[in-house]
C-alpha atoms as one frame of an Amber mdcrd trajectory, in Angstrom:
protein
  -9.201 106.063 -10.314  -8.717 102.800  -8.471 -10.343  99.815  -9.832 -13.864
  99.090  -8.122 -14.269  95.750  -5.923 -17.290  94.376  -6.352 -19.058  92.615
  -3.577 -19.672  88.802  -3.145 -22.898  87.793  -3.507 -23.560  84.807  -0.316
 -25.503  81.832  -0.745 -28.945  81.308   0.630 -29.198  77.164   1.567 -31.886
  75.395   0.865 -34.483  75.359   3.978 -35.093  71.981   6.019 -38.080  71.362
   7.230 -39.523  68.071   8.873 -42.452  66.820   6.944 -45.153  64.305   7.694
 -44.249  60.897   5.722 -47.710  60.907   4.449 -47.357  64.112   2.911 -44.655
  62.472   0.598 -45.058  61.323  -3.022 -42.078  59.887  -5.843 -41.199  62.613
  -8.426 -41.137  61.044 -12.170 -37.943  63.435 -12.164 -35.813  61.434 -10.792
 -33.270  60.254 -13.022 -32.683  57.092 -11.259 -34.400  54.162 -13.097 -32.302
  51.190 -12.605 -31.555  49.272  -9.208 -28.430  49.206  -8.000 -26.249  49.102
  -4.954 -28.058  48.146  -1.005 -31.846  46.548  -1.871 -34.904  48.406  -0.210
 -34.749  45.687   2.636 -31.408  46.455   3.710 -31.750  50.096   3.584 -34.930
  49.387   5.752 -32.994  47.387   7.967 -29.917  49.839   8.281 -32.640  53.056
   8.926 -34.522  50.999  11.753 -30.737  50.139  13.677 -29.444  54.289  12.775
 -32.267  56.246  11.669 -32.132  58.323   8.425 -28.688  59.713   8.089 -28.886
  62.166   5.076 -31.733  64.297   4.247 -34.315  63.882   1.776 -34.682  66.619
  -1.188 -38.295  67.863  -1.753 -39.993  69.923  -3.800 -43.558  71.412  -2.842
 -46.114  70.181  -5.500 -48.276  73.246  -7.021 -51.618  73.389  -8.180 -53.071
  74.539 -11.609 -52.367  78.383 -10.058 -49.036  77.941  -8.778 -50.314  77.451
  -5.244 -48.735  74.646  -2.807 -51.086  72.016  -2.070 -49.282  70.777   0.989
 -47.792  67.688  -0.732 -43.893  67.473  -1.830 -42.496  65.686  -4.299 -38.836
  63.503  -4.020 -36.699  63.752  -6.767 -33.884  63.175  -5.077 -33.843  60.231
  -2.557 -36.307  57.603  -3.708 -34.973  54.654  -2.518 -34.818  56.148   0.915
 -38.205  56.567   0.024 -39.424  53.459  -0.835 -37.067  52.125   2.514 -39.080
  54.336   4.522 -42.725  53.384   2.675 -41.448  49.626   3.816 -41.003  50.231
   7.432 -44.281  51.930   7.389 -45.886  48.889   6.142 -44.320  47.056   8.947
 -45.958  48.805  11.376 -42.857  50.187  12.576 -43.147  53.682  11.955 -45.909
  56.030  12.042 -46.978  57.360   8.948 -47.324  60.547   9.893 -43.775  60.468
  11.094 -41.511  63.560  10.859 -39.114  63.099   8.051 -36.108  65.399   7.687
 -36.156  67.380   4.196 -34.214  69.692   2.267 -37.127  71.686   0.209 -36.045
  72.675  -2.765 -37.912  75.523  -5.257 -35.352  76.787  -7.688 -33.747  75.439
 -10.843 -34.787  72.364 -12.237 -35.923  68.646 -10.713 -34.349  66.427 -12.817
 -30.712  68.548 -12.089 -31.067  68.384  -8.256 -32.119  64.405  -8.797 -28.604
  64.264 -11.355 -26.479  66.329  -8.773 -26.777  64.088  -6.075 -26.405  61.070
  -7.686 -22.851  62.021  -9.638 -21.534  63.905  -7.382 -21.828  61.628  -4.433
 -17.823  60.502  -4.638 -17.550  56.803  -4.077 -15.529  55.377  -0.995 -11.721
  54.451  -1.477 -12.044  50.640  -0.990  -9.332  51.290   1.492 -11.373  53.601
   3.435 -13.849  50.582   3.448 -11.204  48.390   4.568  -9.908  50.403   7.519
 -13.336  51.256   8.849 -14.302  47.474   9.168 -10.974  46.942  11.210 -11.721
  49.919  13.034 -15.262  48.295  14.139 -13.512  44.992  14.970 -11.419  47.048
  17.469 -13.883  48.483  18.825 -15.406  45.190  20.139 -17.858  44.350  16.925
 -16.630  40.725  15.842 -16.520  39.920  12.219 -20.281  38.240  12.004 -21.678
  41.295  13.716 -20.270  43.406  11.197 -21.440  41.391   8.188 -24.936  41.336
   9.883 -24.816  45.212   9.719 -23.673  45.661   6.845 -25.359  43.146   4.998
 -22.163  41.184   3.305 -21.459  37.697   3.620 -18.912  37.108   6.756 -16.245
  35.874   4.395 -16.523  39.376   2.754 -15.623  40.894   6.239 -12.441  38.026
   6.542 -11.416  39.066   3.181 -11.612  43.104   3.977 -10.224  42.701   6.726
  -7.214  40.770   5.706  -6.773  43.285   3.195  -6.327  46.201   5.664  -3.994
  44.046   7.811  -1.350  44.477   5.234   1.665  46.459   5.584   1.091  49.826
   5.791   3.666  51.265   3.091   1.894  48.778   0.880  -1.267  49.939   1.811
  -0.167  53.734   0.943   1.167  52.470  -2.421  -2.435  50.944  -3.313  -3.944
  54.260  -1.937  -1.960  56.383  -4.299  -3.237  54.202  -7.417   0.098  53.133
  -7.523  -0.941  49.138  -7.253  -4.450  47.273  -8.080  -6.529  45.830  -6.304
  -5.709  42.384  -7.573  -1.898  42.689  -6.714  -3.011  44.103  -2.587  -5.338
  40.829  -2.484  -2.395  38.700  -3.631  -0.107  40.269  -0.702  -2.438  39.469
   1.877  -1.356  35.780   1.607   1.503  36.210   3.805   0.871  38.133   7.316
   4.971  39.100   7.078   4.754  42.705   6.207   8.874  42.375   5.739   8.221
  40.212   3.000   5.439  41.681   1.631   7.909  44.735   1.412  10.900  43.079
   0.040   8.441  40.824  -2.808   6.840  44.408  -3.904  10.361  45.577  -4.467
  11.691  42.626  -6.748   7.962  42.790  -8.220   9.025  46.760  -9.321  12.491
  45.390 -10.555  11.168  42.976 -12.625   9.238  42.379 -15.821   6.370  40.145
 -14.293   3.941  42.125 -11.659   0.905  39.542 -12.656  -0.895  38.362  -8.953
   0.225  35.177  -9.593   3.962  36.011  -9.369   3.160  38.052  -6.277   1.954
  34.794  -4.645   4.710  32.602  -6.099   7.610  34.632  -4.399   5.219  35.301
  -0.896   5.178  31.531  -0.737   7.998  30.439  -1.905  10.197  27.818   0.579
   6.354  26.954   2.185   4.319  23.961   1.372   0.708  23.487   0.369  -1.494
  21.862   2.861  -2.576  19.336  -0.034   1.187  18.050   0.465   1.543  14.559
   1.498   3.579  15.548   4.088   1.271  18.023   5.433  -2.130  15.730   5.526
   0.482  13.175   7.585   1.717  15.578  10.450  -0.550  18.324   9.677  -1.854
  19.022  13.742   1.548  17.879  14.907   2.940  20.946  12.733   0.174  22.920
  14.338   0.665  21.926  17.786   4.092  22.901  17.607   3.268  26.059  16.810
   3.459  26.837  13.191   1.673  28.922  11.163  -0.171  28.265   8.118  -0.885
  31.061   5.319  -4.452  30.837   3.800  -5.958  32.870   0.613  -9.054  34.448
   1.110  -9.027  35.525  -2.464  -8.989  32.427  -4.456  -8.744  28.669  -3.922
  -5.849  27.398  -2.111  -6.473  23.778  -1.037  -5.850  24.159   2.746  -2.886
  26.941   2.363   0.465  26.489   2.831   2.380  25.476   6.029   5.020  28.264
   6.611   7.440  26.477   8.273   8.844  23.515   5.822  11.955  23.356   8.284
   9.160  22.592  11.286   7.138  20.676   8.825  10.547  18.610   8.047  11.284
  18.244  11.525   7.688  16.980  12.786   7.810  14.730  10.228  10.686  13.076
  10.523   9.708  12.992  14.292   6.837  11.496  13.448   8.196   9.048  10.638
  10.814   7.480  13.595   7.400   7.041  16.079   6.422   4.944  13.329   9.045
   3.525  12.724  10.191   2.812  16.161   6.703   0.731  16.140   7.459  -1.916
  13.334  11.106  -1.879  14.448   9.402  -3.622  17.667   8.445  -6.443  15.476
  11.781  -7.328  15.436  13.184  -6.786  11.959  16.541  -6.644  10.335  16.477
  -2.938   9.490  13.880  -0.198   9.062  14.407   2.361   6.488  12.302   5.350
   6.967  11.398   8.608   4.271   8.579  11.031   3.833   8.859   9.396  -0.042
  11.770   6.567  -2.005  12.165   6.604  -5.096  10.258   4.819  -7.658  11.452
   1.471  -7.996  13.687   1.500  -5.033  12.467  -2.207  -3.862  13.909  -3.395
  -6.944  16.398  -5.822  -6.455  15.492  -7.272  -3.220  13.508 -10.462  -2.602
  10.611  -9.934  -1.138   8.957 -12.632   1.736   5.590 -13.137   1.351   4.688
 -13.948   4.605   1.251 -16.543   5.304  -2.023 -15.318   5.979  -3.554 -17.212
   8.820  -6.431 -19.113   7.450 -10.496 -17.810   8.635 -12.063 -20.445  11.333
 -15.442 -21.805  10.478 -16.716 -19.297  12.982 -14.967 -16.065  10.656 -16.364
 -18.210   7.987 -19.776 -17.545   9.160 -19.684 -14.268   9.744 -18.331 -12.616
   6.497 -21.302 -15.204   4.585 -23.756 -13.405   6.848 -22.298 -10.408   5.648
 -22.607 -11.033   2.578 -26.068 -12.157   2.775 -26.914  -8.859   4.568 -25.489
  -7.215   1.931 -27.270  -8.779  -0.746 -30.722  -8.141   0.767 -30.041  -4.853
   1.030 -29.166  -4.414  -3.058 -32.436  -6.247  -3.744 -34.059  -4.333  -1.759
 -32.626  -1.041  -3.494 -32.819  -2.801  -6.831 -36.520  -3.129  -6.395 -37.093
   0.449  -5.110 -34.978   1.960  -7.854 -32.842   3.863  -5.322 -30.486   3.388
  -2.133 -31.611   5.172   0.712 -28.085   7.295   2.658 -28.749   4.665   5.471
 -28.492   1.922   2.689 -25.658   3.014   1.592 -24.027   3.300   4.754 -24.413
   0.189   5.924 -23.062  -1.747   2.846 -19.711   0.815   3.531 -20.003  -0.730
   6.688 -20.228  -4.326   5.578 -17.436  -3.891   3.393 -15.008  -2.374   6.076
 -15.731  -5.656   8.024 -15.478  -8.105   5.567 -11.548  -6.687   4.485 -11.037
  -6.299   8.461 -12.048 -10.265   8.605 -10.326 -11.018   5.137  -7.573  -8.542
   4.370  -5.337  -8.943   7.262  -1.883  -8.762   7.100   0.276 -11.292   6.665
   2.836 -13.497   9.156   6.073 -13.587   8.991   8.367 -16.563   9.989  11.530
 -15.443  12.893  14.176 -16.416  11.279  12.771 -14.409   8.292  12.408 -11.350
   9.977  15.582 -11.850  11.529  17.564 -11.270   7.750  14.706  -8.941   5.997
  13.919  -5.758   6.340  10.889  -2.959   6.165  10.449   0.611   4.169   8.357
   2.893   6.097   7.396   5.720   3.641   3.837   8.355   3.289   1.672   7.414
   0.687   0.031   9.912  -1.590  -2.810  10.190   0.500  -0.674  11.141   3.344
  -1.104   7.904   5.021   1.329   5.623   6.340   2.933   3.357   4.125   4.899
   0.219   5.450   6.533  -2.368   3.191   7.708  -5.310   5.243   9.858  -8.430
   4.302  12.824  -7.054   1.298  16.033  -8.947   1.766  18.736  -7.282   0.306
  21.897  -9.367  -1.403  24.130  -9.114   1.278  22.157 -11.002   3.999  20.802
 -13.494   1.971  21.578 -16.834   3.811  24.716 -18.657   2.649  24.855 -21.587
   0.844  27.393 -24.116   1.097  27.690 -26.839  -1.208  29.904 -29.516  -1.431
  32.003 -29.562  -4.801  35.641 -30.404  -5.427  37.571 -27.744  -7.310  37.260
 -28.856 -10.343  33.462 -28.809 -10.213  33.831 -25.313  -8.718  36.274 -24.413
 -12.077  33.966 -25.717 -14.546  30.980 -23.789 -12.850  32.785 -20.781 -14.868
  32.937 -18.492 -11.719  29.693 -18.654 -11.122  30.073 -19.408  -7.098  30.268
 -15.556  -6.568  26.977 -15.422  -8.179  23.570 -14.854  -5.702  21.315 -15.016
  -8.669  20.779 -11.214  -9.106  23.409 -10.803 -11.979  26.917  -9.712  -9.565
  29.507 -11.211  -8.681  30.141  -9.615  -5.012  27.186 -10.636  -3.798  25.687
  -6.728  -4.376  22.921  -6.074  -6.589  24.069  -3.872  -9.544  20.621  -2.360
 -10.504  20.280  -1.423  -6.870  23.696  -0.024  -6.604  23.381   1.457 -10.119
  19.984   3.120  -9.174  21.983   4.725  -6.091  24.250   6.083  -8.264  21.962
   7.494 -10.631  19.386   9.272  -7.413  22.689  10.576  -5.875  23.224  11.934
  -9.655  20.046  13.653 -10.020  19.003  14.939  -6.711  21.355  13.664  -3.930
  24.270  15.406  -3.436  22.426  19.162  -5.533  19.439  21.671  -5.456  16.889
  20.623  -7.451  16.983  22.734 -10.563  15.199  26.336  -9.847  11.754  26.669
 -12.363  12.831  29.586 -14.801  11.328  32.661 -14.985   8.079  33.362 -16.621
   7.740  34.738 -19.927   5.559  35.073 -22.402   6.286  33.493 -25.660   6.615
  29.791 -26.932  10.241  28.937 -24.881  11.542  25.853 -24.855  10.431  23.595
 -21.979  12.022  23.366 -18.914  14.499  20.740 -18.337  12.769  20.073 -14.718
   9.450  19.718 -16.414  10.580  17.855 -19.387  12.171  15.117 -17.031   9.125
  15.043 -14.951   6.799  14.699 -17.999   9.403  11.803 -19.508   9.789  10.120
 -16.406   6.261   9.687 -16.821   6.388   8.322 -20.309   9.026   5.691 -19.477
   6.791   4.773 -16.842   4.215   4.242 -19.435   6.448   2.596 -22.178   7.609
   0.228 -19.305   3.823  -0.677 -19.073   2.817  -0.961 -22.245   5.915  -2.921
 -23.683   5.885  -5.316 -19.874   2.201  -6.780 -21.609   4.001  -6.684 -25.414
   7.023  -9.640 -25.469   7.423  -9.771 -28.888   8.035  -6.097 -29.041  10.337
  -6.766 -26.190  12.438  -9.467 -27.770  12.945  -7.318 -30.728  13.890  -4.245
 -28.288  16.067  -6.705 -26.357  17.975  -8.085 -29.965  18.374  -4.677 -31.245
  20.200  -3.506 -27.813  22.265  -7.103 -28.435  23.451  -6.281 -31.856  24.449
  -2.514 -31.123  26.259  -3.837 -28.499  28.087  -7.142 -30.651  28.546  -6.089
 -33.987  28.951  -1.995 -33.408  31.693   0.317 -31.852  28.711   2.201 -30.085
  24.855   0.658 -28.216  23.631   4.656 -27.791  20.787   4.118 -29.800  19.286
   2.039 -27.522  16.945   3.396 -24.416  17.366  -0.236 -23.094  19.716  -0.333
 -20.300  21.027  -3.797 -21.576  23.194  -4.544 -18.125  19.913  -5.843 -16.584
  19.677  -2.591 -14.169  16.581  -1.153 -12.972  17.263   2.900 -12.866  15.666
   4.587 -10.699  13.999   7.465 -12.023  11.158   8.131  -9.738  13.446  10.671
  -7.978  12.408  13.005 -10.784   9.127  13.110 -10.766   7.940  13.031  -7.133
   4.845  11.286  -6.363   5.812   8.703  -9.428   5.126   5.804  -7.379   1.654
   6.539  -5.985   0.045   6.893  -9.651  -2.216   3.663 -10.573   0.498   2.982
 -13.018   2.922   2.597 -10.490   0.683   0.292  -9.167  -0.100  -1.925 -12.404
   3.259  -2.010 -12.838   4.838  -3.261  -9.547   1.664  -5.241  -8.992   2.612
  -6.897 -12.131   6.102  -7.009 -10.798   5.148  -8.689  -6.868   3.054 -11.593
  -9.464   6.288 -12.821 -10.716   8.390 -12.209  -7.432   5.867 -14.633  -6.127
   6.029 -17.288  -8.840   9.833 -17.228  -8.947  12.133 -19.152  -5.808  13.576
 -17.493  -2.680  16.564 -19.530  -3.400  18.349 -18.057  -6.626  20.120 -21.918
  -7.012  16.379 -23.149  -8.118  16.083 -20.254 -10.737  17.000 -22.300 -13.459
  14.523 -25.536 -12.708  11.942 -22.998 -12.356  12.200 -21.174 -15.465  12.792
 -24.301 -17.131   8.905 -25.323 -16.132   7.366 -22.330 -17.712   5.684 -23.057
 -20.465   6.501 -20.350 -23.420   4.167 -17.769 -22.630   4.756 -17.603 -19.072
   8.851 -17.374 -20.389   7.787 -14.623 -22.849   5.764 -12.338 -20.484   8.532
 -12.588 -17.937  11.090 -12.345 -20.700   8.780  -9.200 -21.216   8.262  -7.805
 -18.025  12.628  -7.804 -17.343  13.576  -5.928 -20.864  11.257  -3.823 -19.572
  12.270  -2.682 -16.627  15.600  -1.811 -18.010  13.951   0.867 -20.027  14.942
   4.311 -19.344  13.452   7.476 -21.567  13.996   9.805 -19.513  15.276  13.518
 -20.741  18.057  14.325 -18.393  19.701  17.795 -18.494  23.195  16.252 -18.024
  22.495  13.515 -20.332  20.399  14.340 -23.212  20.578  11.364 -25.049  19.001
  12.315 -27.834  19.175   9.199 -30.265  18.340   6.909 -26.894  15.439   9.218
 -26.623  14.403   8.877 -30.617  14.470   4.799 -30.226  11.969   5.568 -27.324
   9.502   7.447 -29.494   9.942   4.654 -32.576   9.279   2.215 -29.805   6.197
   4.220 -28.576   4.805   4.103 -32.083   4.994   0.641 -32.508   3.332   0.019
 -29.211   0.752   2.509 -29.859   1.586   4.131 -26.530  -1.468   6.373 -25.685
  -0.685   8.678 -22.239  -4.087   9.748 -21.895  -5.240   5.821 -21.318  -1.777
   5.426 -19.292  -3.613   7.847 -16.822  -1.640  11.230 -17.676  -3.697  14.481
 -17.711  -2.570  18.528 -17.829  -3.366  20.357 -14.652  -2.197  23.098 -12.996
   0.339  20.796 -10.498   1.619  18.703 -13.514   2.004  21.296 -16.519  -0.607
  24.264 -17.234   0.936  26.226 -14.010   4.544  25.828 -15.128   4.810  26.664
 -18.437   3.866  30.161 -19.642   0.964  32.420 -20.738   1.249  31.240 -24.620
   1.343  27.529 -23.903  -1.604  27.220 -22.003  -3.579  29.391 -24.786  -1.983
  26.736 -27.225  -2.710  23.664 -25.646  -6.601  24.870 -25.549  -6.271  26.230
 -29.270  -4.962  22.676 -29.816  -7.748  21.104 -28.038 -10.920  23.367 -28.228
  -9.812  25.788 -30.683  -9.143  29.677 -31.390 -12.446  30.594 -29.555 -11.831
  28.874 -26.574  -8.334  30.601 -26.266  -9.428  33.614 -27.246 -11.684  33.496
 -23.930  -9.115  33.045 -21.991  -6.286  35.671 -23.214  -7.232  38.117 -20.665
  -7.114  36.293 -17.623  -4.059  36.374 -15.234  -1.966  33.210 -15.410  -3.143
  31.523 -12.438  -6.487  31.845 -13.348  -6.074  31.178 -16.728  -4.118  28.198
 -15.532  -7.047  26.980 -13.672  -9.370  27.608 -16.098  -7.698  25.605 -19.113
  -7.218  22.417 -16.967 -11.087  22.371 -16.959 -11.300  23.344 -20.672  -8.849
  20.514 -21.085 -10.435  18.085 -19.021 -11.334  14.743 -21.041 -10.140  15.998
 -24.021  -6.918  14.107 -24.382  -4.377  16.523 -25.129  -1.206  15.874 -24.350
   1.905  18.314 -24.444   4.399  17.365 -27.116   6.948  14.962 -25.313   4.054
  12.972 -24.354   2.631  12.271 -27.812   3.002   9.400 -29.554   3.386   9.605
 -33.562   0.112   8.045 -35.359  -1.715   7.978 -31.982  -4.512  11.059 -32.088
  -5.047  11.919 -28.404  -6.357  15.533 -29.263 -10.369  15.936 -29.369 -10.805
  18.649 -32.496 -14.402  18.730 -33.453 -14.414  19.344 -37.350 -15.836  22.435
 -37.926 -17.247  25.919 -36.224 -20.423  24.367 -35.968 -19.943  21.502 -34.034
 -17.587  23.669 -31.621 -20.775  25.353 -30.510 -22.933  22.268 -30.277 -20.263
  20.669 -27.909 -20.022  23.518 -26.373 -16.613  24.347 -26.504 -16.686  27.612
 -25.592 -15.526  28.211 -22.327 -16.800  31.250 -20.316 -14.640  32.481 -17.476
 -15.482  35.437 -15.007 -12.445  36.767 -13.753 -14.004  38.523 -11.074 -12.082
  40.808  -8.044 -12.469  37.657  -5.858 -10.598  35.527  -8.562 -13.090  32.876
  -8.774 -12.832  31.025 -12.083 -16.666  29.628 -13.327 -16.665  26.242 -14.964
 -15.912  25.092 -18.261 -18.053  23.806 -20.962 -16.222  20.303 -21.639 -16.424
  18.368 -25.279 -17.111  14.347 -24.831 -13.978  12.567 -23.754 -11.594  11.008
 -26.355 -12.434   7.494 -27.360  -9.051   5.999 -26.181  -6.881   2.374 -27.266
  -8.073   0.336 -24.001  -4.429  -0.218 -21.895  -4.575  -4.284 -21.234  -4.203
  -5.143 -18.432  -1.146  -6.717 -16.360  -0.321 -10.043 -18.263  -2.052 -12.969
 -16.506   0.362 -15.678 -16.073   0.767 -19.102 -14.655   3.760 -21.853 -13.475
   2.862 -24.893 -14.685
């Protein structure tokens, strides 16, 4: 006999019924207990503008017999309940309103209350994505749909960025084949080609954090924190180009897309500027986005006059004053400034330096034979340098002398005064020599790649970090002359009495080398400034005619002798690491010399951030400088994070600690805040709590006091007598 089929049995649905809202009540069998997701208001909201979309699941309540007393119970679908229960309040629906229900008399309440709450499957946040760009192209604009939906509009940007990347990247996140983090790091660049072609090195190579992902996307672009960019920022945009922004994370402004516009509109803009104080008639007119450190070195500079104030000027900045007096009194006695207080003595002040600070005048015949450096500052504002005469068009001077005078000068008629003999400058021509060496006439030296591990520094970074130092080592032994006569004898003696001066980091030939080409932005740090400032003093006190030199010199008293004696041996200091020319014994006299001046970077102004070291160096060196500085906990907060977050997150841990990386550390000078034990970790607070959330947002933190520092002195005040 054949083998008997037997029948399928079909299913019997639940029945729907509309019910009277008042003949509703909350089942205790619902298994939902804690809040999550849309609040009651919103769900009120959303039911008002669409009216209930799904179905609530009842179940008629019996009496002691079994018998329905005409009420139903919700076991499923509370909070569209409670949303409901809230718009009758309001007065905006009847509460004997029909409600649509599923009624519901077999099995068991708590299971039908379970069932629809587990196996409700979630929405693909790419689903999510696509359906808000669907709404925006169907005419909804992006705060309409955040009213709607009841998200933040910068939720909608950010969703909607998302779904406006490249569609085969979009079908690799979809198959589970790439995270969420790594799809929010490709939406930095709208060029789905490169999006493409960065996903395919990313799945070539060892490195597929976020970070790397937004390195490579915008790579050859420039941040709109750059200089350059706060200079000719709308001229960049009204030529068209096209900046990249990250919705995801902090990005200071984005990054200009175009560097070879960028270039172009600045340069553009650079020769408008130019073209400006060229009208005033000078020499020549030298124009960069940024010179080298240093590269005024050399050159005499004119001081110019400042036209005195007239009685009437006079007047006016005393009344000024006065005004501004009254008003700190006045705060003073009320313990507090009021904003309008404040505003006016702003005001007061910008009117006094407009009456005071003006610039100064220069003589025709000196303008004729000097000169002007038109450069960007560091706050992307114009920077002009007027009056630097170089060697060659200083004025000749002709003496009368018979030959024999001329013969017993020893030579010395070739001589301008700047230490060469064909009427050039040799620390200018030497500091040409040396910028053409290290970033003139070659790429700049690629960053290597990331890896985790303690590698060796990178010779870029390790140049940049020891430019620094010289910087500092300039400073501190400029204000230290009898460390600088010893520095200055040693050099002599290497020189004299041995076959070989290496040792040395003086550059005994009297050259200033330009290193600032480096370390870019060198010159705008206040260190620069202390140092040139100190520089411009002497400039001032010495003659504009190198013939007086000697008489002048010869009328210092010894101190003033010293500190200029002081402030020259310094400048001809050079510790810089340089990947062609290590240097290394050079380099050790610079750290013996550091310890004997008790050089201290943090007071010099240095401090890790993500620019200057934590986001160039790798995973394990950021967890060891905070292990260094705040100790195993602290790191140990940070291990998971991604490395530009954790990047950002140990230059606050770090901040006002003092740490310093190792070629920035001075033997016998403790610049590293360790509390002593566990205990007083925790009372400082040293733990630092990051949430790494989807959004990449990085919270604060906790900082330990600041380091108690050496106090840098100041420039060294000196006087002609």
């Amino acid at each position: 006999m054949g083998k008997t089929t037997k029948p399928i049995q079909k299913i019997t649905l639940s029945a729907s019924r509309d019910i009277p809202f008042d003949r509703l009540v909350l089942s205790q069998a619902n298994v939902r207990r804690v809040k999550a997701g849309v609040s009651i208001e919103e769900l009120a909201a959303d039911i008002a503008r669409r009216t209930l979309l799904q179905s609530i699941t009842v179940r008629p309540v019996l009496d002691d017999k079994g018998a329905e007393t005409g009420l139903f119970e919700i076991p499923a679908g509370g909070r569209r309940y409670r949303a409901l229960e809230l718009l009758v309040r309001q007065k905006r629906l009847a509460k004997t309103a029909s409600i649509p229900c599923v009624v519901r008399t077999d099995g068991i309440a708590e299971e039908d209350s379970l069932a629809e709450n587990v196996q409700r499957a979630p929405l693909h946040p790419l689903d999510q994505f696509r359906a808000f760009q669907a709404l925006r192209e169907k005419g909804q604009g992006e705060e309409e749909i955040a009213a709607v939906f009841f998200v933040p509009v910068s939720v909608v940007k950010q969703r909607l960025r998302l779904a406006a990347v490249s569609p085969r990247l979009l079908e690799v996140y979809a198959e589970d084949e790439m995270t969420l983090e790594q799809l929010m790091a490709f939406s930095v660049s709208p060029d789905h080609e490169r999006q493409e072609q960065v996903w395919e090195a990313v799945q070539r190579s060892y490195n597929k954090e976020t970070y790397q992902i937004r390195r490579l996307l915008t790579e050859g672009a420039v941040r709109a924190s750059d200089k350059r960019a706060q200079y000719a920022g709308e001229d960049y945009v009204a030529a068209g180009g096209a900046i990249m922004r990250d919705l995801f994370q902090q990005d200071d402004g984005g990054w200009l897309q175009d560097a070879g516009l960028l270039a172009r509109v600045v340069a553009e803009k650079l020769e408008r500027d130019a073209d400006a104080i060229r009208a005033e008639g000078w020499k020549w007119v030298e124009q960069a986005s940024e010179f080298p450190y240093g590269h005024h070195y050399g050159l005499r500079r004119i001081p110019g006059t400042r036209r005195p104030l007239t009685e009437e000027e006079i007047a006016q900045v005393e009344t000024l004053r006065a005004e501004a007096e009254q008003i700190e009194e006045e705060a003073a006695a009320a313990d507090e400034i009021s904003d309008d207080a404040d505003t006016r003595l702003n005001e007061i002040e910008a009117e006094i330096d407009a009456l005071t600070q003006r610039p100064p005048v220069y003589d025709p015949a000196e303008i004729a034979m000097a000169g002007v450096f038109v450069s960007i500052d560091g706050s992307g504002q114009l920077r002009v340098e007027r009056g630097y005469v170089r060697p060659e068009d200083e004025p000749l001077v002709v003496e009368e002398a018979d030959e024999a005078a001329l013969a017993g000068a020893g030579g010395a008629q070739g001589q301008d005064g700047y230490g060469a003999e064909d009427g050039t400058d040799p620390s200018r021509a030497d500091s040409r020599v040396i910028a053409a060496h290290i970033g003139g006439g070659a790429e700049p030296e690629a960053e290597p790649e990331e890896e985790d591990g303690l590698k060796p520094l990178p010779d870029r970074l390790l140049t940049e970090l020891t430019a620094y130092r010289t910087l500092a080592l300039r400073e501190a032994l400029g204000n230290e002359p009898g460390i600088a006569y010893l520095a200055l004898l040693h050099a002599l003696c290497l020189r004299l009495f041995y076959r070989y001066g290496a040792e040395s980091c003086l550059e005994i030939e009297a050259k200033s080398v330009m290193f600032g080409a480096q370390a870019p932005g060198l010159g705008d740090t206040p260190l620069a400034e202390r140092v040139d400032a100190r520089h411009q003093g002497w400039a001032a006190q010495l003659p504009e005619d190198a013939a007086e030199l000697w008489d002048i010199l010869s009328g210092f008293d010894s101190d003033s002798r010293e500190a200029l004696f002081a402030h020259c041996v310094a400048l001809t200091l050079n510790a810089t690491h340089d990947a062609y020319n290590r240097r290394p014994r050079a380099l050790a006299h610079a750290g013996r010399l550091a310890e004997i001046l008790g050089l201290d970077l943090t007071a010099a102004g240095w401090a890790p951030n993500v620019d200057n070291y934590l986001g160039r160096v790798t995973k394990a060196r950021i967890l060891e400088a905070v292990r260094e500085a705040k100790g195993e906990q602290a790191a140990q907060r940070l291990e998971n994070l991604k490395k530009g977050d954790m990047a950002e997150a140990a230059a606050q841990a770090l901040e006002g600690t003092g740490w310093l990386p190792e070629p920035l550390r001075t033997k016998g000078v403790e610049t590293i805040v360790m509390p002593a034990d566990a205990a007083t970790l925790a009372t400082h607070g040293a733990a630092v709590d990051v949430s790494a959330e989807v959004t990449g947002e990085v919270a604060e933190a906790a900082d330990l006091p600041a380091a108690e520092h050496h106090e840098q002195p100041g420039p060294h005040e000196i006087a002609a007598e």
